[in-house]
DOLONU-562859 format. One record per residue: z, x, y of N, C-alpha, C in turn. Coordinates in steps of 0.02 Angstrom, whole numbers, plus 32768, in hexadecimal, padded with zeros to 4 digits. Atoms other than C-alpha are relative to their C-alpha. Example, Ala and Ser with C-alpha at 12.3 -4.5 7.8 and 13.67 -1.06 7.14 Angstrom:
<rs>
8000802D7FC5818682677F1F8000802D803C/7FFD7FD67FC5816582AC7FCB80257FD98037/
</rs>
This chain:
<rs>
7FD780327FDFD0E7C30CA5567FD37FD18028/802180157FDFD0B8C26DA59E801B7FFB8051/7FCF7FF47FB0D0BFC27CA65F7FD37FD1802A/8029801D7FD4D084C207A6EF800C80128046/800A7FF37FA8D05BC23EA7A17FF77FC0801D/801980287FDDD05BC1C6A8147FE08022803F/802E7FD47FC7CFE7C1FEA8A47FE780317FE2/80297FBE802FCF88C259A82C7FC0800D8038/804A7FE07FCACEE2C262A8A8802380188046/7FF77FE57FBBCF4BC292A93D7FF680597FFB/80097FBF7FDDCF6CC342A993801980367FC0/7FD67FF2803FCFEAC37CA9007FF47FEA7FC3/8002803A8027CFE7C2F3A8977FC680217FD2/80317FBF8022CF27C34CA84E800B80347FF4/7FF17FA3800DCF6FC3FCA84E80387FE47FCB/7FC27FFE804CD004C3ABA7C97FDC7FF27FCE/8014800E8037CF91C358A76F7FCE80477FD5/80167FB38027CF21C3F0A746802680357FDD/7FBD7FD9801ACFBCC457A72280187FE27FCA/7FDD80188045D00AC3ECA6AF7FC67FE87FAC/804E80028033CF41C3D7A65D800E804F7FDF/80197FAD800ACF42C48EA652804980117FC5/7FD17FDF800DCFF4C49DA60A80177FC97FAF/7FE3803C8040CFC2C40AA56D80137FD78013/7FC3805A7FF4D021C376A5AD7FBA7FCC8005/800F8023800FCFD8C2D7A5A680047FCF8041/7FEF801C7FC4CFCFC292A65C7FDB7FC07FF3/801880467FEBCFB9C1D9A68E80107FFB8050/80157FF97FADCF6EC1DEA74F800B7FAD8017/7FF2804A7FDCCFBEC140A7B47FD88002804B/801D7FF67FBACF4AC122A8337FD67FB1800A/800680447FFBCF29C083A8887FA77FED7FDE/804E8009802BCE57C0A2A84280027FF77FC0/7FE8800C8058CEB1C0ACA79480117FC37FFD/7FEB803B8013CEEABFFCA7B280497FF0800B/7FAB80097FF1CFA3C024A7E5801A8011803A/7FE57FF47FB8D001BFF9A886804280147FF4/7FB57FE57FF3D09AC03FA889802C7FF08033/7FEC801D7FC5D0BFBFE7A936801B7FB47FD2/7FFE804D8024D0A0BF3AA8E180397FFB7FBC/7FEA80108029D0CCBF68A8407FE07FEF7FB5/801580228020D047BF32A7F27FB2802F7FC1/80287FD3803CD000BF93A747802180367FF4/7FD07FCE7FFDD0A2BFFBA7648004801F7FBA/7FE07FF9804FD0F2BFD0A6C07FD480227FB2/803B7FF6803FD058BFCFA6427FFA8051801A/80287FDB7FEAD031C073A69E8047803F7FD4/7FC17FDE8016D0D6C0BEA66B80177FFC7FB7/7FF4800A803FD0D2C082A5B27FF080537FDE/7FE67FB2800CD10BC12DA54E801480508029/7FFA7FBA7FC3D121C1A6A5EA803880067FF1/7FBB7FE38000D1A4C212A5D6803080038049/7FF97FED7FBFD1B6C24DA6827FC37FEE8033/802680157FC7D172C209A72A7FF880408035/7FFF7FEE7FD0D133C276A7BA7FF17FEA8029/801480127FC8D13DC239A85C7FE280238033/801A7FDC7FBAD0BEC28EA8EB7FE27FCA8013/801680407FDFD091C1ECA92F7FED8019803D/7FE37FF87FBAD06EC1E3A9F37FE97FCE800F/800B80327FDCD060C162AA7E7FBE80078043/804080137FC0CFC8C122AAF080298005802D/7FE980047FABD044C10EAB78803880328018/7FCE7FD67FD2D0BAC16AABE5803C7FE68036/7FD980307FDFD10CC0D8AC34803380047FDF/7FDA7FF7801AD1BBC0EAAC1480257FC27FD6/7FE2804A8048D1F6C035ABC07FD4800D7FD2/8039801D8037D14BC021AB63801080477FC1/801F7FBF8035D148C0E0AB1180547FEE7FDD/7FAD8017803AD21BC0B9AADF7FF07FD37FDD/800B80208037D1EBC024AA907FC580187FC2/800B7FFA8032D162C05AAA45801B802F7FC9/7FC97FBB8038D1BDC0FFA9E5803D7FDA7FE1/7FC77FF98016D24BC0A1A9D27FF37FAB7FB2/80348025803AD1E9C00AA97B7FE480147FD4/800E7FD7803ED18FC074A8FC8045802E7FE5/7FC97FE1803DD222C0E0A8D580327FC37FD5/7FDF80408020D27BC033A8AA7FE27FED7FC7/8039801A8032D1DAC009A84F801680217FD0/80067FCB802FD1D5C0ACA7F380477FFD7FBE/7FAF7FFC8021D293C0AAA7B880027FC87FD0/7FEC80438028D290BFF0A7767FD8800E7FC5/80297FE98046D1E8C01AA708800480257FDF/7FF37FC2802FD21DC0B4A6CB804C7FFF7FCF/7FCC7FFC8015D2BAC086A69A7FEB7FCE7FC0/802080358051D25CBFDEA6257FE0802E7FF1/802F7FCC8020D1F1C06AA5F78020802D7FE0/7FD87FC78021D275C0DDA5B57FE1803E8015/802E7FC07FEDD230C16BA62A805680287FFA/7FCB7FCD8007D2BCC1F6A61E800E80248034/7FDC7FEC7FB1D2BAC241A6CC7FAF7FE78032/801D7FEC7FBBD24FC23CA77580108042802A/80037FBF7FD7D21AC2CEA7D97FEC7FE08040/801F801A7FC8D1F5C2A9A88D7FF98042803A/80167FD77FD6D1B0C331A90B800B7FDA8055/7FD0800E7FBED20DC310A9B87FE3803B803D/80217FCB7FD9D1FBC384AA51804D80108028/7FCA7FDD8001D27DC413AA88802C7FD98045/7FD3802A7FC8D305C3C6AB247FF77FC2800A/8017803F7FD2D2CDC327AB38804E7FD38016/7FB880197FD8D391C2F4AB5680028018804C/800C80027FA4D370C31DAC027FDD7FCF8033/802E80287FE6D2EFC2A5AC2480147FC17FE4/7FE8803E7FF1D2F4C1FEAC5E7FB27FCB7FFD/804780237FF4D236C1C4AC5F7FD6801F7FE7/80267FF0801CD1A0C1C3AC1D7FF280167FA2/80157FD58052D160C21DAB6B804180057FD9/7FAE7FE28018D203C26CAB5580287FD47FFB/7FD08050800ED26DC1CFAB737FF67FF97FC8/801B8028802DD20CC179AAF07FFF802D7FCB/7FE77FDC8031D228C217AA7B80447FF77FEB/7FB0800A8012D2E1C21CAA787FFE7FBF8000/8007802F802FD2D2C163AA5F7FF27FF87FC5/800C7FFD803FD281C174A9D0802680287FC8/7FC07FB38024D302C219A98C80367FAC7FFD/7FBA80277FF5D390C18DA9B57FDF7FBD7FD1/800680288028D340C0EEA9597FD980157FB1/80047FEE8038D30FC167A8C5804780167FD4/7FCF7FF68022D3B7C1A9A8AC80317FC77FED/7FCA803C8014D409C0ECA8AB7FDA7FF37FBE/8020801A804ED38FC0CAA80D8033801F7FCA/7FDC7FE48032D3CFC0DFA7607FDD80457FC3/80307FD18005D346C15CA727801F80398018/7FF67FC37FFAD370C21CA7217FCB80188047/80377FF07FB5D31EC266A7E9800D80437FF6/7FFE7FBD7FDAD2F3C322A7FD7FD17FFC8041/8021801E7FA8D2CFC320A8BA7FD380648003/80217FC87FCFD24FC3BBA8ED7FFF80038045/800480007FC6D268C3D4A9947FD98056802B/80347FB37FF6D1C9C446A9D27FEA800B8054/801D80127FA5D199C486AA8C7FBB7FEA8008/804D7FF87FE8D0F1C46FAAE27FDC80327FCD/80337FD08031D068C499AA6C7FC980278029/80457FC97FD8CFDFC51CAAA57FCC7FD58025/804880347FFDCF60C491AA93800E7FE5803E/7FC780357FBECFF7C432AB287FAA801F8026/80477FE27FB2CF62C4A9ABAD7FDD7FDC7FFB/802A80237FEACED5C458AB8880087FBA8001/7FF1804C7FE4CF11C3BBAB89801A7FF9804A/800E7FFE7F9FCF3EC3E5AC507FD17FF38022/80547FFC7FBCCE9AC40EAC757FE87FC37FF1/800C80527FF6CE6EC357AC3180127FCD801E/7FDA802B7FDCCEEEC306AC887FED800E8040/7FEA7FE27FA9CF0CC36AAD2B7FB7800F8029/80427FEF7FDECE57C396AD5B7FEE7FDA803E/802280277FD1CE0AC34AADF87FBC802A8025/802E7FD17FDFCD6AC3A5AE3C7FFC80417FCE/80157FC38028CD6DC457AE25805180357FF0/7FCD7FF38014CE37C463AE0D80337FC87FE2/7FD280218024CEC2C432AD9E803A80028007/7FAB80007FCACF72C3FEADEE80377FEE7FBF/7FDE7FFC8049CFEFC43EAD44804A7FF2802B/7FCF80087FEFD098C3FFAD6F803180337FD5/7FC17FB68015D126C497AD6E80197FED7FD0/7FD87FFC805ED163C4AFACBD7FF6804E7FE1/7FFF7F9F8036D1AFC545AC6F80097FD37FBB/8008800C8030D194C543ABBD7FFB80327FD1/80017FC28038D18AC597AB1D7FB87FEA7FC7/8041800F8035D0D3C56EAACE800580037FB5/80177FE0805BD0B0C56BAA167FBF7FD27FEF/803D80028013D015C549A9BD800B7FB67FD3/7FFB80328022D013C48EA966800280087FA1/7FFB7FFB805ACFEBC4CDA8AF803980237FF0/7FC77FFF801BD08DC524A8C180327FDB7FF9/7FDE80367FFAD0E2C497A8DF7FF87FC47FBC/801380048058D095C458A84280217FFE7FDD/7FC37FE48051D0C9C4C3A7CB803C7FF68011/7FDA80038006D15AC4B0A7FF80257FC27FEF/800080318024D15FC3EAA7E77FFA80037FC6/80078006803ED11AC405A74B803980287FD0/7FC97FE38017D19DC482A721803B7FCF7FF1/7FD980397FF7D210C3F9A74B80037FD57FCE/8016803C801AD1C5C37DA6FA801980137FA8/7FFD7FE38026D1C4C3E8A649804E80077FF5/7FBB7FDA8016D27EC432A64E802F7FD37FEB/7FBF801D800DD309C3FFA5F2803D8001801C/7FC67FF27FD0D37AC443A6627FEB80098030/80227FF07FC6D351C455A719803D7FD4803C/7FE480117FBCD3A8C43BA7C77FEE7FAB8011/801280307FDFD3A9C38CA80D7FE87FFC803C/80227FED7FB9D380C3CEA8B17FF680588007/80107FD58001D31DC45EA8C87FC380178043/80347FEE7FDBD2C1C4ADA9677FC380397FF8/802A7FC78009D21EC51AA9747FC6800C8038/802F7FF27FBFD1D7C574A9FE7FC78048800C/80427FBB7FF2D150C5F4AA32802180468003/7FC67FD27FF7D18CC697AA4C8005802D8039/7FF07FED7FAFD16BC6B1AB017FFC7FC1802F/7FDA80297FDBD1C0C652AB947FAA800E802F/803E7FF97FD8D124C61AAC017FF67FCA8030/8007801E7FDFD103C5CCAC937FBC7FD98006/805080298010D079C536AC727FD7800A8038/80347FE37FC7D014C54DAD0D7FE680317FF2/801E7FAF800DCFEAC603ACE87FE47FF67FCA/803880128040CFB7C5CFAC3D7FDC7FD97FFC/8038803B7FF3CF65C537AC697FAA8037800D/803B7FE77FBFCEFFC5BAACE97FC8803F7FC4/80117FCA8029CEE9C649AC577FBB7FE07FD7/801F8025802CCE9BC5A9ABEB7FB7800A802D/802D80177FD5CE1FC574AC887FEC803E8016/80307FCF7FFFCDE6C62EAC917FD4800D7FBE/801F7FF18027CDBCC645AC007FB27FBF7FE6/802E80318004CD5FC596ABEB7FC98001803F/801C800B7FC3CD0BC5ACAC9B800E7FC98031/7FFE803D7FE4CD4EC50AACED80457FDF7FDD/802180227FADCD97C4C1AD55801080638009/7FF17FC57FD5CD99C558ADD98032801B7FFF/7FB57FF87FE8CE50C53EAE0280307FEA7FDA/7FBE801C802FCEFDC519ADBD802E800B802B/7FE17FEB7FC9CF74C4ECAE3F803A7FDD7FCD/7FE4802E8013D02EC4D9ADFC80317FC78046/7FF880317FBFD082C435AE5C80337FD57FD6/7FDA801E8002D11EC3E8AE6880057FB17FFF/8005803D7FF3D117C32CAE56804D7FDE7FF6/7FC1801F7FEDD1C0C2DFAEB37FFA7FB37FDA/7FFC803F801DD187C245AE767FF87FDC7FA7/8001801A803BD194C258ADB4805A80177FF6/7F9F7FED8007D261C250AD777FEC804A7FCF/7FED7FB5801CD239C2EBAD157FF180318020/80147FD37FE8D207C352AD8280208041800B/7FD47FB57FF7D285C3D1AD98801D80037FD0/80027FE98051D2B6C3CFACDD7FD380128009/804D7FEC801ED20FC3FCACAF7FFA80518026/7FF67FB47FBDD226C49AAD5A802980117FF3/7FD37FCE800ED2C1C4CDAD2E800180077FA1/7FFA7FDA8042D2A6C4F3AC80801D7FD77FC4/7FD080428030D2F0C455AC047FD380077FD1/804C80108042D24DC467AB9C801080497FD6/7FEC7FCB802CD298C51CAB64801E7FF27FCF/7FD580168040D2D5C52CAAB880488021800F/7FBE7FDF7FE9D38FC55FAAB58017801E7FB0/7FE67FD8803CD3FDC5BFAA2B7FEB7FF27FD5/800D7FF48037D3CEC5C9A97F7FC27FD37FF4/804780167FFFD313C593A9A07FF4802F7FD2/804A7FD18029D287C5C5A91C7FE08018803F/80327FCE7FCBD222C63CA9817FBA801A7FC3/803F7FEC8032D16FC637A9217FBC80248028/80457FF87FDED0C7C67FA9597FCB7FC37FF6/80177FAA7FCED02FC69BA98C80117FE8803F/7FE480087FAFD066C6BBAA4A7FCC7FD3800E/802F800C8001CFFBC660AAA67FBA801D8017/803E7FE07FFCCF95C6E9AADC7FC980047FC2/80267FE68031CF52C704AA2B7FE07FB57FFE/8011804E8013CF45C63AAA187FA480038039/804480057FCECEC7C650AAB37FB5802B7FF0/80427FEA800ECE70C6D7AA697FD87FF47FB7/8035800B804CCE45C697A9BE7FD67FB88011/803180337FF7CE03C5F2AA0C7FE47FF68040/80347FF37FC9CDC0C61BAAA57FED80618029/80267FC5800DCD6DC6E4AA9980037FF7804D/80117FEA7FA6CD7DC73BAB497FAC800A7FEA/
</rs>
């Protein structure tokens, strides 16, 4: 099958394309170094000539809450119009678990994008996945200052990005399949403590303090628990203890 990732070099986006390498298919990687904006628009179409199915793992430079809605909600517009002159047969798009709770930021600009994919005329299976394993060290890049890292309170349910994958690619493949489908880790975990588990094992930073910030609108979604998966979630491995010990050896 022919399949196109868009955000093939991102976080996910690389873990589908290897998967769907590994599983025969015939991927075409949309990536603005390939020559295709997907914002703009521009090398969309040609890029989409015989794709069966599109995967969307796109993501956004920003976090500002207009800019990241338009942009998601601008490429999924994009995506829908070319795929539809393209005779693509469905779209998959990888989403993230509650974001109907949230009002700003990332998440905003997700469920924007869920909402101007499902007005297209293109077939949507929405993945909706929690915080990936990998979410930690991307804390300690963000949150670091000195010799500690300030993880804003979030319960969560980790999973590992290549499961999140296969499971796009599963998606992507099936003739039959859920239009909306969640998939989460399979232990409930409080990010701070795993952030801290990560930053022992790496040596650095020292500390991992978690911290309330009154001044982001998600903040107490994110503390009371909205990022949990709810009833008839996929529950996949590895926990993320094992995730920690196959890529970073006590």
């Amino acid at each position: 099958m022919r399949i196109a990732v868009i955000g093939a070099s991102g976080r996910v986006g690389r873990e589908v394309v290897e998967v769907l390498r590994e599983q025969g298919h015939e991927v075409v990687a949309i990536t603005r170094s390939a020559g295709v904006d997907v914002y703009s628009g521009a090398g969309l179409g040609q890029a989409l000539n015989g794709v069966e199915v599109v995967i969307d793992a796109a993501n956004a430079a920003t976090t500002e809450t207009d800019a990241v809605r338009d942009y998601f909600r601008t490429i999924a517009r994009n995506v829908q119009q070319e795929a539809l002159d393209a005779g693509v047969r469905r779209i998959v798009v990888v989403s993230i678990i509650g974001i109907d709770a949230f009002t700003a930021g990332h998440y905003a600009g997700k469920l924007a994008q869920e909402q101007a994919y499902l007005e297209g005329p293109v077939p949507v299976r929405i993945l909706r996945a929690a915080q990936f394993h990998e979410f930690t060290e991307m804390m300690l890049d963000w949150t670091t200052q000195g010799d500690t890292a300030h993880v804003p309170a979030t319960r969560t349910q980790l999973i590992a990005a290549r499961t999140v994958a296969e499971q796009l690619a599963a998606l992507a493949v099936a003739e039959s399949a859920p239009d909306r489908l969640e998939i989460a880790g399979p232990d409930e975990l409080n990010l701070a403590a795993a952030t801290a588990k990560l930053a022992a094992r790496r040596g650095t930073p020292l500390q991992v303090e978690e911290v309330l910030d009154t001044s982001d609108p998600n903040h107490r979604a994110q503390a009371d628990g909205a990022l949990l998966p709810g009833p008839g979630t996929l529950i996949a491995g590895p926990s993320f203890e094992e995730w920690l010990d196959r890529h970073y050896p006590a």
